[in-house]
ROFIKOL-829449 format. One line per field, with one value per residue (C-alpha): residue in three letters; residue number from 1; x, y, z. Coordinates in Angstrom, 2 decimals, always signed. Layout:
nufi	(ALA, ...)
paza	(NUM, ...)
px	(X, ...)
py	(Y, ...)
pz	(Z, ...)
//
This chain:
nufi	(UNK, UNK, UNK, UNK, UNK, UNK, UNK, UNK, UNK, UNK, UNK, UNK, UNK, UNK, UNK, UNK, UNK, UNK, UNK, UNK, UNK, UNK, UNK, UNK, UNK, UNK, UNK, UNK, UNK, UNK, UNK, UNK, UNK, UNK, UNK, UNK, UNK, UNK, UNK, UNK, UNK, UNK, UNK, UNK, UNK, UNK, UNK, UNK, UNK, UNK, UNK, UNK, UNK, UNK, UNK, UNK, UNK, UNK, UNK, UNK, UNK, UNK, UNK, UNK, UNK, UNK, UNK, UNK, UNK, UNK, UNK, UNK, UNK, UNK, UNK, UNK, UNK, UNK, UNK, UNK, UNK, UNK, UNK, UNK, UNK, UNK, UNK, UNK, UNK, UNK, UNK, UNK, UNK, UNK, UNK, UNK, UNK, UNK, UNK, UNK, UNK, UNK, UNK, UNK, UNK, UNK, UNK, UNK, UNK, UNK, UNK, UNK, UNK, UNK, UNK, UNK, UNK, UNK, UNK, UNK, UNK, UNK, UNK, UNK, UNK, UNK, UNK, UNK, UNK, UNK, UNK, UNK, UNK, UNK, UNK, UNK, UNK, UNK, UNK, UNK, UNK, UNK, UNK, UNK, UNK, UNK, UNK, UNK, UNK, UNK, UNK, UNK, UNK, UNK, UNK, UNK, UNK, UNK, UNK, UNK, UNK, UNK, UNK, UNK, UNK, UNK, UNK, UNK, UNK, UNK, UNK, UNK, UNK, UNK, UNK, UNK, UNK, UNK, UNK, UNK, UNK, UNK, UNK, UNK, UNK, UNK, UNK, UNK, UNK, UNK, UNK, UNK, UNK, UNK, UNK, UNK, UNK, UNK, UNK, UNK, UNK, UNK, UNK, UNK, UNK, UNK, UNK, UNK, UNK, UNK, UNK, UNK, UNK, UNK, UNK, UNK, UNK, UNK, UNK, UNK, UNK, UNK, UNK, UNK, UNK, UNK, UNK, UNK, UNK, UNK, UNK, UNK, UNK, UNK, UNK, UNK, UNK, UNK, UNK, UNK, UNK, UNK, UNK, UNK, UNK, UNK, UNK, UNK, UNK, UNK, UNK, UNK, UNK, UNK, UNK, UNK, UNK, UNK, UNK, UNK, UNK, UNK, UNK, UNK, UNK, UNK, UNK)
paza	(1, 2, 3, 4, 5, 6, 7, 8, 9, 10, 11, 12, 13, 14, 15, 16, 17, 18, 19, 20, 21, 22, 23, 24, 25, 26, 27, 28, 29, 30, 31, 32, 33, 34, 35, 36, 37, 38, 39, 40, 41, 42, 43, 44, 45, 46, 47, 48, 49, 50, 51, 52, 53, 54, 55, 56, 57, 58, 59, 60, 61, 62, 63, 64, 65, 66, 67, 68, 69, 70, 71, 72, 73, 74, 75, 76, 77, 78, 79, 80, 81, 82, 83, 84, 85, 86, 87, 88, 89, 90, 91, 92, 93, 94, 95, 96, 97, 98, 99, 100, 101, 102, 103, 104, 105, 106, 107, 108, 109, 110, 111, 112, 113, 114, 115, 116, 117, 118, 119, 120, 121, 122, 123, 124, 125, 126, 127, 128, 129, 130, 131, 132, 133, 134, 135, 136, 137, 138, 139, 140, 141, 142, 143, 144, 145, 146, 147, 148, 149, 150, 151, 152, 153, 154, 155, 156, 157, 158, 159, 160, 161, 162, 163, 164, 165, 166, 167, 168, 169, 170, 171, 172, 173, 174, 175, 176, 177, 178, 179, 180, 181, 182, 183, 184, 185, 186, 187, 188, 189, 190, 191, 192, 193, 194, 195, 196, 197, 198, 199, 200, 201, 202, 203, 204, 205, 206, 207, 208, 209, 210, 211, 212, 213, 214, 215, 216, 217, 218, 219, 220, 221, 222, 223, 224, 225, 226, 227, 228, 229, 230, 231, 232, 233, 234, 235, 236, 237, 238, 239, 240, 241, 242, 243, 244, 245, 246, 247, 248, 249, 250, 251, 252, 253, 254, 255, 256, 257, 258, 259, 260, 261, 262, 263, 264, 265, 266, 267)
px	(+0.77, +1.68, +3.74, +1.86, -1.53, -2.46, -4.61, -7.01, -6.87, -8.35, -6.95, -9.77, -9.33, -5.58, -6.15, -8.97, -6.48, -3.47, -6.12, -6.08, -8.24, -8.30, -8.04, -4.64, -3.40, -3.95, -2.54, +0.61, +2.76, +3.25, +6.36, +8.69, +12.44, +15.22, +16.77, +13.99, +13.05, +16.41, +15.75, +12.42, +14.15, +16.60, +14.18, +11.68, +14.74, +16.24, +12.34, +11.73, +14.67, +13.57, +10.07, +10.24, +12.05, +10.34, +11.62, +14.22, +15.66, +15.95, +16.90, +19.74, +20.49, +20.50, +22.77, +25.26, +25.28, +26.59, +23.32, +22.81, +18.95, +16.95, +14.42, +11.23, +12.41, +12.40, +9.17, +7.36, +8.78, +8.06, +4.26, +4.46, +5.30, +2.88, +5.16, +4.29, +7.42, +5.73, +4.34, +6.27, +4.42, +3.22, +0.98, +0.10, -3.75, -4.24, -7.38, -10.06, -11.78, -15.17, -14.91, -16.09, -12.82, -13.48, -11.52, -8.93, -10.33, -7.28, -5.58, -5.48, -7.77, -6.53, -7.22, -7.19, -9.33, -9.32, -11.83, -11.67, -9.73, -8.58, -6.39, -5.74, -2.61, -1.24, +2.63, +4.55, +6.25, +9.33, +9.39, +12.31, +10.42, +7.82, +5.57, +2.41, +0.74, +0.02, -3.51, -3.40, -5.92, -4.50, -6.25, -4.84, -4.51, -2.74, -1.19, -3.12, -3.38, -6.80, -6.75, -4.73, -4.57, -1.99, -3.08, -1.26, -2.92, -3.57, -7.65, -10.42, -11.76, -8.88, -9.22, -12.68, -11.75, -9.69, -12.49, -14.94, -12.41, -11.73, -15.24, -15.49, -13.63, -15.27, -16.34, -14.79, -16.08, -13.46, -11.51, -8.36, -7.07, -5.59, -7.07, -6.58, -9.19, -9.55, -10.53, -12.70, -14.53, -18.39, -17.93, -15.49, -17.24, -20.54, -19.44, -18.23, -21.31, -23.41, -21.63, -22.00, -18.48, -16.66, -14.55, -11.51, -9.11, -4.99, -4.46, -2.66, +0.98, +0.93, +3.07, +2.54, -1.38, -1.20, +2.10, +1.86, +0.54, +3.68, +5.90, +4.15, +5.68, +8.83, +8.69, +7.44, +10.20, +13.04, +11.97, +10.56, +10.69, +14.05, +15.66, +14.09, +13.73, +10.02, +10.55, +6.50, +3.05, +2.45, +6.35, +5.22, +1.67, +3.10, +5.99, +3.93, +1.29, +3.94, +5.32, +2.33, +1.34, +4.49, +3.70, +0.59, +1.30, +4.84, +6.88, +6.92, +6.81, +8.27, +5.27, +2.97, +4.64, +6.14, +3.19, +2.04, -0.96, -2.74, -2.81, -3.28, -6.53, -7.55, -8.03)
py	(+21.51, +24.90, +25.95, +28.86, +28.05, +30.52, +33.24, +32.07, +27.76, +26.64, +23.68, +21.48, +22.52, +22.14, +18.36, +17.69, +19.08, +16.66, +14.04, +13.21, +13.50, +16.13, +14.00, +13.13, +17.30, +16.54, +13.48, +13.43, +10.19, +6.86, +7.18, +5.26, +5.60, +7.29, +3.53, +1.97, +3.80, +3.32, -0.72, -0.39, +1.71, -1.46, -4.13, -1.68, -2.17, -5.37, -6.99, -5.24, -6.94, -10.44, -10.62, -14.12, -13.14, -13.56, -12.41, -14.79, -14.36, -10.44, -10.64, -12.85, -10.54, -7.33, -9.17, -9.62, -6.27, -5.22, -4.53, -5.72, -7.14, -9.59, -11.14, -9.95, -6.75, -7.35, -8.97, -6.52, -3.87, -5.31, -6.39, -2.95, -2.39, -4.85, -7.41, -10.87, -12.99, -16.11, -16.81, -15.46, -12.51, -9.18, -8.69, -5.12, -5.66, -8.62, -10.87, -11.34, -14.78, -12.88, -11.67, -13.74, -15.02, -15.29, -17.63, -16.97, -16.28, -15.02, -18.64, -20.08, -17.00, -15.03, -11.05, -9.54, -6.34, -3.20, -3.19, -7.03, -7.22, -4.83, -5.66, -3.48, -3.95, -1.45, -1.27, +1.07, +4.41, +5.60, +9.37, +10.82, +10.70, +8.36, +6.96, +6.15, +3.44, +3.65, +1.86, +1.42, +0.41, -1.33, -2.71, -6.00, -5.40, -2.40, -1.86, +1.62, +3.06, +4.38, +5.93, +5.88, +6.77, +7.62, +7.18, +7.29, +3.89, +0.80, +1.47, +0.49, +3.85, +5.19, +1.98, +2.73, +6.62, +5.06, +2.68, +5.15, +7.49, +4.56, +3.19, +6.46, +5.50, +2.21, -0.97, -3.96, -7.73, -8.94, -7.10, -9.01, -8.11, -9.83, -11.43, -8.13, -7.14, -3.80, -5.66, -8.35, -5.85, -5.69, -2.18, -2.96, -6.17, -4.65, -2.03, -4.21, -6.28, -3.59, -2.76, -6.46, -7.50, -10.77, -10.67, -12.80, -12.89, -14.52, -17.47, -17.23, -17.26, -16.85, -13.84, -13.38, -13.85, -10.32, -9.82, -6.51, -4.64, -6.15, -5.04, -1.59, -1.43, -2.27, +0.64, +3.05, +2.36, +2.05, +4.76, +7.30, +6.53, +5.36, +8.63, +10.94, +11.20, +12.72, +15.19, +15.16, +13.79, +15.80, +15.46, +11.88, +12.74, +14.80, +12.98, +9.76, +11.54, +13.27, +9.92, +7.95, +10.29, +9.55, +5.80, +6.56, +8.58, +8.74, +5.18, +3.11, -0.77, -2.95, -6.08, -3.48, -3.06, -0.31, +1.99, +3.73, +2.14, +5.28, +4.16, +0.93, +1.52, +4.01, +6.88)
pz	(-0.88, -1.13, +1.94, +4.41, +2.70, -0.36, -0.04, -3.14, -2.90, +0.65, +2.14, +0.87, -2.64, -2.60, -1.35, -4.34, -7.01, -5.82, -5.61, -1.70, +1.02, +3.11, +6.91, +5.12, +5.13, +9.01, +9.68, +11.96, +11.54, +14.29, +16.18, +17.90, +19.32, +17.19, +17.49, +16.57, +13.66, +12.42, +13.21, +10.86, +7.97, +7.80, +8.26, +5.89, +3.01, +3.49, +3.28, +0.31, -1.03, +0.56, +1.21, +2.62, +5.81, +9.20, +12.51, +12.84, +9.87, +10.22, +14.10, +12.70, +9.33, +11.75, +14.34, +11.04, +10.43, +14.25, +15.60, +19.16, +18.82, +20.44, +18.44, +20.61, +19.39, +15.74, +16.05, +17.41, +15.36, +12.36, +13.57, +14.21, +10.28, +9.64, +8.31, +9.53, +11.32, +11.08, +7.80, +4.47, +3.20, +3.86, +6.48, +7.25, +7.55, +10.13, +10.01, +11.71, +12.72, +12.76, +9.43, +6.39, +4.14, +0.37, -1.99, -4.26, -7.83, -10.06, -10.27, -14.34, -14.95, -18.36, -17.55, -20.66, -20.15, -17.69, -15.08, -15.22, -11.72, -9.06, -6.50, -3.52, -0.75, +2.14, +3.12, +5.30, +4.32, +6.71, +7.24, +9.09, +12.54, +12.14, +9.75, +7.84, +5.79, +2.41, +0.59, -3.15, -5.63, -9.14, -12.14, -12.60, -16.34, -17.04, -13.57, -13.43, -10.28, -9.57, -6.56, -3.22, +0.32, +3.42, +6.64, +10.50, +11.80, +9.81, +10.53, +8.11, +7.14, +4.49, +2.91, +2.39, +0.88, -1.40, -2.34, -2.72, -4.64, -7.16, -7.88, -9.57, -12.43, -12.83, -11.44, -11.69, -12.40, -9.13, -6.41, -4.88, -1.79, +1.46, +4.28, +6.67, +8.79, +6.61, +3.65, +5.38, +7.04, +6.23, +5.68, +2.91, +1.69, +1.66, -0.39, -3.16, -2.83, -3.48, -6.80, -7.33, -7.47, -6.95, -4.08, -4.03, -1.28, -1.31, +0.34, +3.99, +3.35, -0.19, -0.59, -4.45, -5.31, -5.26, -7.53, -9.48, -6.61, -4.84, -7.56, -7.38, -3.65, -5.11, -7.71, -5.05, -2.71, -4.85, -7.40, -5.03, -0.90, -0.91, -2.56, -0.48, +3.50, +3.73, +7.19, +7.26, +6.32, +3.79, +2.25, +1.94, +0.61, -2.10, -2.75, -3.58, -4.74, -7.99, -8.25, -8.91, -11.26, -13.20, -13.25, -14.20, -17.08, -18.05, -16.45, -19.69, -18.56, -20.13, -19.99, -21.20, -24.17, -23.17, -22.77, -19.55, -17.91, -18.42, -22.31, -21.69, -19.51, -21.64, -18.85)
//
């Protein structure tokens, strides 16, 4: 964004040409303590190295590393990230037990076309005070990003921008997600019902049904959040926003044949 505003591009024309919505120019991030912050950028970097660790694990990792914790602490700090201390995997979007679960479609099925399968995940992004979530959409095939969102709370609704913003690229045959309660919601699943598309959902404590989105995080985080300390929303938003237009267009990937997914999806 351009700093002070500009005198010819209003805010809501700055946010359609970097491709975000404009609640997101607005947002300001989650906070917590100074300490715990700097608790959640560690447990934020060591599970992105080891995805498998619950609470216990990390309470006992952190306590390694000189760090006087108890493990309610790390638990709720990293329910608070959305990372689940019980089971091994992700776990940003809890479930609900009133919302419909779908099965898993993707397993022995060969994907070998764009718009075949989305998938769709949400992890956390530190900022320097604070911080945000951020939702993805993917096509399965050529790891394409179609659209994304950052939002302060780990609500439905910028789940559903992102939706709206990708189904205008396309439609695909299935949409993979998690089990959360943003992506069981009948907002959500009535949406993709109306387009008539197969929803398909990972099993609980299956960490990698949802792989290249996972690996996405990875790349985000290591390539991008992890260099930089974002001082604001909109540090993050742009940030993100620059760097997923590199993978888009210009990261070469090696299982792709070392084209961008932007060639390989054809956009």
């Amino acid at each position: 964004m351009i700093e002070g505003g500009h005198p010819e591009l209003s805010i809501v024309r700055q946010c359609e040409l970097l491709g975000i919505s404009r609640s997101g120019y607005y947002y300001e991030p989650a906070m917590e303590s100074p300490f715990n912050l700097m608790l959640m950028r560690l447990i934020d970097e060591h599970y992105t190295r080891f995805p498998f660790y619950g609470s216990p694990r990390m309470t006992a990792w952190l306590r390694s590393e000189g760090y006087g914790v108890n493990h309610k602490r790390v638990e709720r700090l990293m329910r608070q990230m959305g990372i689940q201390g019980v089971c091994p995997r992700r776990n940003l979007s809890k479930g609900c037990d009133g919302h419909r679960k779908y099965p898993y479609l993707l397993a022995g099925l060969t994907v070998d076309h764009p718009n075949q399968v989305w998938c769709s995940d949400i992890t956390y992004i530190r900022l320097v005070k604070g911080f945000v979530y951020l939702v993805a959409i993917m096509d399965w095939y050529s790891r394409f990003v179609l659209s994304w969102e950052i939002s302060n709370t780990l609500d439905t609704h910028f789940c559903m921008e992102s939706l709206e913003r990708a189904l205008l690229r396309g439609t695909p045959e299935i949409f993979n997600t998690d089990q959360g309660v943003q992506f069981t919601s009948a907002a959500f699943t009535s949406r993709l019902l109306d387009e008539q598309i197969r929803i398909s959902m990972d099993g609980r404590g299956r960490a990698f049904d949802n792989i290249f989105i996972e690996r996405l995080w990875r790349s985000v985080k290591y390539e991008e959040v992890y260099l930089k300390d974002y001082e604001t929303v909109m540090d993050a938003v742009t940030g993100i926003g620059s760097y997923l237009d590199l993978y888009n267009h210009e990261r070469l990937h090696p299982s792709l044949g070392y084209r961008t997914p932007a060639e390989v999806y054809g956009s």
